[in-house]
N, C-alpha and C positions, 0 to 999 in steps of 0.2 A: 611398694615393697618395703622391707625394713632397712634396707641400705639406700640411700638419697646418691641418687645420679649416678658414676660409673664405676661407685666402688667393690663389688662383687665381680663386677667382670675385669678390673684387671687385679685384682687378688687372686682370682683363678689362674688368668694369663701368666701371673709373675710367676706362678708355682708351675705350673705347665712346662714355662719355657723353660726351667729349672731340670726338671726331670727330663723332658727330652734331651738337653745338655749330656746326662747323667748315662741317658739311654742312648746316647751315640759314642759317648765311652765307656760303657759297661763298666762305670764305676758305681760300687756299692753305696756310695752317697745320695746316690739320687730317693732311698728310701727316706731321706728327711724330708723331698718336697710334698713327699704322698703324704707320707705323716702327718707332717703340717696340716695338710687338705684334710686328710681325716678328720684330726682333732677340731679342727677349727670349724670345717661343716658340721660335724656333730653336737658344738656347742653353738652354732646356730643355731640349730633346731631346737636344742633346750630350751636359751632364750629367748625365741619367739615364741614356744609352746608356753612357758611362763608370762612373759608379755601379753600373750594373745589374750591367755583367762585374766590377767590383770585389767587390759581394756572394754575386755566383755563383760566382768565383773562389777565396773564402774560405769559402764556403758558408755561408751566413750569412741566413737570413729566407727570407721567398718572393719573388718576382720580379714575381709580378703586378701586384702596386700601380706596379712601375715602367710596363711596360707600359702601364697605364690613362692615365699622367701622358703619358706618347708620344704614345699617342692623340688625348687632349684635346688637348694643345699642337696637335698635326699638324691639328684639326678646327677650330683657331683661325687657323692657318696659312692655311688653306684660305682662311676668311673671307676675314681678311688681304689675301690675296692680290685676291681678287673686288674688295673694297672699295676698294683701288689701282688696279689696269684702272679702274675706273667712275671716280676722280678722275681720272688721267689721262686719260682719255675716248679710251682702247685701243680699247672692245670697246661695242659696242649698249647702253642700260640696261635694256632689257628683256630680253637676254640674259643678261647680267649677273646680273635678279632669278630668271630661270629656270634655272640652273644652281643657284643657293646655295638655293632652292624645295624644288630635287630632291634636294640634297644634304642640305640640315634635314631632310627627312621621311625620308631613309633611314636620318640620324644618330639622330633621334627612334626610329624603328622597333625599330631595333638596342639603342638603352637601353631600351625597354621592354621585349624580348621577355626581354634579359638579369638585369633589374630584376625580374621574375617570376619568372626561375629562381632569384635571390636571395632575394629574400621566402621560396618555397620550402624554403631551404634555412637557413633564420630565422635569415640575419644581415641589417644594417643596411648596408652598405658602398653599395646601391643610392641612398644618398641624396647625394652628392657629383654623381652621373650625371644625375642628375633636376636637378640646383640649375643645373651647366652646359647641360644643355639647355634650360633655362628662359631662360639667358642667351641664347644661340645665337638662340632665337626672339626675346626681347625686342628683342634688335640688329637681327634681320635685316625687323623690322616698323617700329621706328621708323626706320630706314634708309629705308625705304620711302617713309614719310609722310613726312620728310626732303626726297627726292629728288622725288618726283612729285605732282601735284596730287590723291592720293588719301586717303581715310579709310575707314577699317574700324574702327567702333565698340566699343571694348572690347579688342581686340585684344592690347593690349600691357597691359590691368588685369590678364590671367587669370595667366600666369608669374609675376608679382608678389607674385600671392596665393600662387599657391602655392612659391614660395618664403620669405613669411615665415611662413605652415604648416612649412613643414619644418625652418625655423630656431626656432620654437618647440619642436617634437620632440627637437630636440638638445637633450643636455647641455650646458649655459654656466653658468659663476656668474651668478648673480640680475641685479646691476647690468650687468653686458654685457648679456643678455638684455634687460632692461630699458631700455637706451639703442636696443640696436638695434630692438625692438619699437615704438619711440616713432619712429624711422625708417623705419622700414618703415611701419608706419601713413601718415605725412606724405606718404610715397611714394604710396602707394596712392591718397588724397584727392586729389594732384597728377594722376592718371594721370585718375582718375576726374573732375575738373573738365574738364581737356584733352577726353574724350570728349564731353564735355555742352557742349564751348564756353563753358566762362566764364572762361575764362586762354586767352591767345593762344599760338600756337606756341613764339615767340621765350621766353615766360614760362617754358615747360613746359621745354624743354631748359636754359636756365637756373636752373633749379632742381633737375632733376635730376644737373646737373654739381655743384649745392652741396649735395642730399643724400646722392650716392655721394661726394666727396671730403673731408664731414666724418662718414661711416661708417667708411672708410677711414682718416682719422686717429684716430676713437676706439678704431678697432680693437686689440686685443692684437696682432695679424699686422705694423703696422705693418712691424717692424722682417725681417720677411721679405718685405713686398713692396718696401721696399726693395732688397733685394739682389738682386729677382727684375729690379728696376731696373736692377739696377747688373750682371748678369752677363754682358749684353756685351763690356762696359767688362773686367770679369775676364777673360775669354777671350781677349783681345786678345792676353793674356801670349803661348799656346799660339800661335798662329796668328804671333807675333814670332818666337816659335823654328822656327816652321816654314821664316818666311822666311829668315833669315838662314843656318839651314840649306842651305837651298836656293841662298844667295848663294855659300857654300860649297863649292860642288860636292857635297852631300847632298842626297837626297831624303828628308826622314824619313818610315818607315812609318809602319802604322796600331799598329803592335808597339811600337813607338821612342814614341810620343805615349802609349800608353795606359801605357808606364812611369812618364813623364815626372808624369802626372795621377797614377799612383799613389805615386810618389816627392812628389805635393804634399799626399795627402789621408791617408798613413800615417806613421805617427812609431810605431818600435818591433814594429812589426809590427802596430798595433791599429788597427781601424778608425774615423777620425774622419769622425762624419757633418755634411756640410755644413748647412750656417745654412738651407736650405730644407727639408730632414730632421725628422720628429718627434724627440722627444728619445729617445722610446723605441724604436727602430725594431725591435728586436731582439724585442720583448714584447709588441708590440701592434701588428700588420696590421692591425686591425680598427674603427680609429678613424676618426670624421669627416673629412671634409674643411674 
């Protein structure tokens, strides 16, 4: 994928548990974590759509992994989008939770059917698929119980577990592994006390905003979910040239822009992989998320 090891999934997780925070006290703020998620999956998919013809162009690795990064971004989008209408109170809430219902269990369907044909074919790459679906759920249940006078028992323990299962299976040096296992545990006991009623609501999201936002600082990825941060804010550049362009009397094409981008990310004719890129991109498709 275009994010090396687990930083997409908790860049989602941090904005997630943000907005549930937001959506358990009907404060208006909570529209900055959507936001965020907008802007920032949307300029994903720019950059990998650019990226992608840059390495196809040069011919250079396989394309897939971009591909997957598109997808994911576009399946957060989607959320995104749902969880917006329901703040602005666009659209029914019960339509609302039946759309993104239908749309998880067919995202769900579709990673496993393809997770099997992986397995299959004995590589690992199936597990970055599994860790965001597990998010996908985790969100779209605590949302739930967030929004409406409802519980369902356990619900949001099961994706927890199994993704600090899968983050065990990966490769990490020891002490990573070790901080995040000790997080992820704490996680779990939290999820698990909320089920059984003995921490109140308000506790449970509170808590889980301060064990995803000091996962996320101890993280190695740090410094890439930063710029996953900040790539709106970069983009802005293109979208300045576009205008002024167009103050111009120019319309710039799709030709004219993707020069532009590769006149930013080539020096000498080599290809420099962006800050969200594995380092190795060239040698190893086949690495974690």
């Amino acid at each position: 994928m275009l994010f090396d090891r687990f930083v997409l999934v908790l860049y989602v997780m941090f904005n997630y548990s943000w907005l549930l925070l937001g959506v358990f006290y009907d404060s208006p703020i909570r529209i900055l974590p959507l936001t965020s998620l907008l802007f920032s999956m949307l300029s994903v998919i720019i950059v990998s759509l650019f990226q992608l013809q840059t390495i196809v162009q040069q011919q250079v690795g396989d394309e897939d992994d971009r591909w997957s990064t598109i997808s994911w971004a576009s399946v957060h989008l989607c959320l995104c989008t749902l969880f917006l209408i329901d703040t602005l109170e666009l659209a029914n809430t019960l339509a609302i939770f039946l759309v993104a219902g239908i749309f998880i269990t067919f995202t769900t369907f579709a990673v496993m059917i393809m997770s099997c044909k992986i397995i299959a074919n004995g590589s690992n790459v199936w597990i970055p698929h599994v860790h965001l679906t597990c998010v996908c759920f985790w969100i779209l249940v605590n949302y739930l119980y967030a929004s409406l006078p409802i519980n369902l028992p356990f619900m949001t323990f099961v994706p927890v577990v199994l993704m600090f299962v899968l983050r065990l299976y990966e490769q990490n040096p020891l002490i990573y592994k070790c901080m995040e296992s000790l997080l992820f545990i704490i996680a779990i006991v939290i999820h698990i006390c909320f089920d059984l009623k003995l921490i109140t609501a308000e506790h449970f999201y509170l808590l889980i905003v301060i064990i995803i936002s000091i996962m996320t600082v101890v993280s190695r990825e740090i410094k890439s979910i930063f710029t996953i941060f900040s790539l709106p804010f970069l983009l802005c550049g293109l979208f300045i040239y576009s205008f002024f362009a167009m103050l111009s009397g120019q319309t710039p094409t799709i030709q004219q822009l993707t020069e532009k981008y590769n006149d930013f990310v080539n020096e000498n004719d080599d290809l420099i992989v962006l800050p969200l890129d594995g380092e190795d991109i060239e040698d190893n498709w086949d690495e974690h998320l």
